[in-house]
N, C-alpha and C positions, 0 to 999 in steps of 0.2 A: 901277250895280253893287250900290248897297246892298239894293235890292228882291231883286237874288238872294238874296246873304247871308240876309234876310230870309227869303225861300222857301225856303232851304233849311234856317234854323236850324228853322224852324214843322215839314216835312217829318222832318227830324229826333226833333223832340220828338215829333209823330204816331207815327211808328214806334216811339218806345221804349212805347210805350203798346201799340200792335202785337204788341211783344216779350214784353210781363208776360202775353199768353195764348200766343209762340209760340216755346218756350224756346231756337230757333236763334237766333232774331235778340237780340242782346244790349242787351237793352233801358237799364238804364243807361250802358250805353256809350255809344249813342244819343244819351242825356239830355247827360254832360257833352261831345260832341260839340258838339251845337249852344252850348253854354255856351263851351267854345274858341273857338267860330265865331265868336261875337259877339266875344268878348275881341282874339281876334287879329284879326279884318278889319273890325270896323268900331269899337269903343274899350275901348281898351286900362286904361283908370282907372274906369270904373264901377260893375266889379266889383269888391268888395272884399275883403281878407282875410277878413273875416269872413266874405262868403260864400262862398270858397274853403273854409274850415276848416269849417262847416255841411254845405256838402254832399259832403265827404268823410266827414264822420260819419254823415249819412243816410242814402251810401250805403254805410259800414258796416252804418248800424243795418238797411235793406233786404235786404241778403244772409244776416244773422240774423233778421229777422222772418220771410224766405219757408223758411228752413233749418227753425229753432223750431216755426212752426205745422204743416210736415208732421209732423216727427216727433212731435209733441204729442198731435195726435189719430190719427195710426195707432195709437199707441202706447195713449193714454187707450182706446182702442175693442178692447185685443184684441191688435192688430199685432203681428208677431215684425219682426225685424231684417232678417230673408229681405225680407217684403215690403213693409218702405221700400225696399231696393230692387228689387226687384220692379215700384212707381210710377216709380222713375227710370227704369231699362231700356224699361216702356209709356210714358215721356213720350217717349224717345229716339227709339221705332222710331214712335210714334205724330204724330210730328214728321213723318214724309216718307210715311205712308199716306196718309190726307183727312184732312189737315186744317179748319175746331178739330173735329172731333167727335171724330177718334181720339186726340188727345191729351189727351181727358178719360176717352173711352170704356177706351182698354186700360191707359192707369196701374190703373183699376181693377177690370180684368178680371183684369191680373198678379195685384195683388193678393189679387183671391180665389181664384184658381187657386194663389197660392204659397202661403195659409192653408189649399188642401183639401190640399196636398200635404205640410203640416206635421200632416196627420192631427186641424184640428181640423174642427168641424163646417159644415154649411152655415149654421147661425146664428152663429155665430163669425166666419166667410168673410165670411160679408155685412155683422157688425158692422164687420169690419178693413176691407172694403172702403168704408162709410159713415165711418167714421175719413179713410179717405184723401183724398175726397168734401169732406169739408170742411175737409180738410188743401189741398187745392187752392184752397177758395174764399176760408178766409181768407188764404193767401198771396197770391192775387190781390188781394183788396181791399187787405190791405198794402202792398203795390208799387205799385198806382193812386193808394193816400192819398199813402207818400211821395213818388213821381213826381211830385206836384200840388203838394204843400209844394214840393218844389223848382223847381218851374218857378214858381210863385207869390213865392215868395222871388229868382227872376231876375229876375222882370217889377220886383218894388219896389225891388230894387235900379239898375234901369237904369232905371227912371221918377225915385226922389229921387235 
């Protein structure tokens, strides 16, 4: 039975990985799933407060870093307000088109269609659009680094 657990906590943890590019599937959720998993079915003492109290903070600090870096760089590049959301509305609908390509493709397509439609230019458009571009990529990377502290930080906790 432990090799399930095992399969499944792994299966888990893949997926939230899954999740930091496919914004249905709720990727840290995922993460501390598998961390329950272990906790409750196979030992219940290896975890410890401390790493209970870390990785509720990481996964604060994760929902502020992926929040931060969009707005940061729409914004640094141009961006109005419209089209941060405007990337949320194309990640949502871009979510059940094809996916990954359209959930890269029309965040930032929104975006430059909601920049032409705020009257500024097609160099503007494109700038707010390349804002968004990398508003996505560091969010990603952000979410992959801390996903990895925390699973890293499970493995050394339930090895010592």
């Amino acid at each position: 039975m432990i090799y399930l657990y095992w399969t499944l906590i792994i299966i888990l943890f893949i997926l939230s990985f899954i999740g930091v590019f496919v914004p249905i599937i709720p990727a840290v959720l995922l993460l501390w799933g598998g961390f329950l998993l272990y906790h409750f079915m196979i030992d219940t003492e290896s975890l410890s407060v401390i790493f209970w109290v870390t990785s509720l903070v990481l996964t604060g600090v994760l929902f502020i870093a992926d929040f931060w870096t969009n707005r940061y760089y729409v914004k640094k590049y141009g961006g109005s307000k419209k089209s941060e959301w405007g990337a949320i509305v194309g990640i949502i609908i871009g979510t059940f088109l094809f996916p990954p390509f359209s959930i890269i493709i029309l965040p930032l397509l929104f975006v430059f269609l909601v920049e032409l439609t705020e009257r500024k230019t097609v160099k503007e458009a494109t700038l707010a659009m390349y804002g968004a571009f990398l508003g996505f990529l560091s969010g990603v990377f952000a979410k992959v680094f801390i996903q990895l502290m925390m699973i890293i930080f499970f493995i050394i906790q339930i090895i010592f």
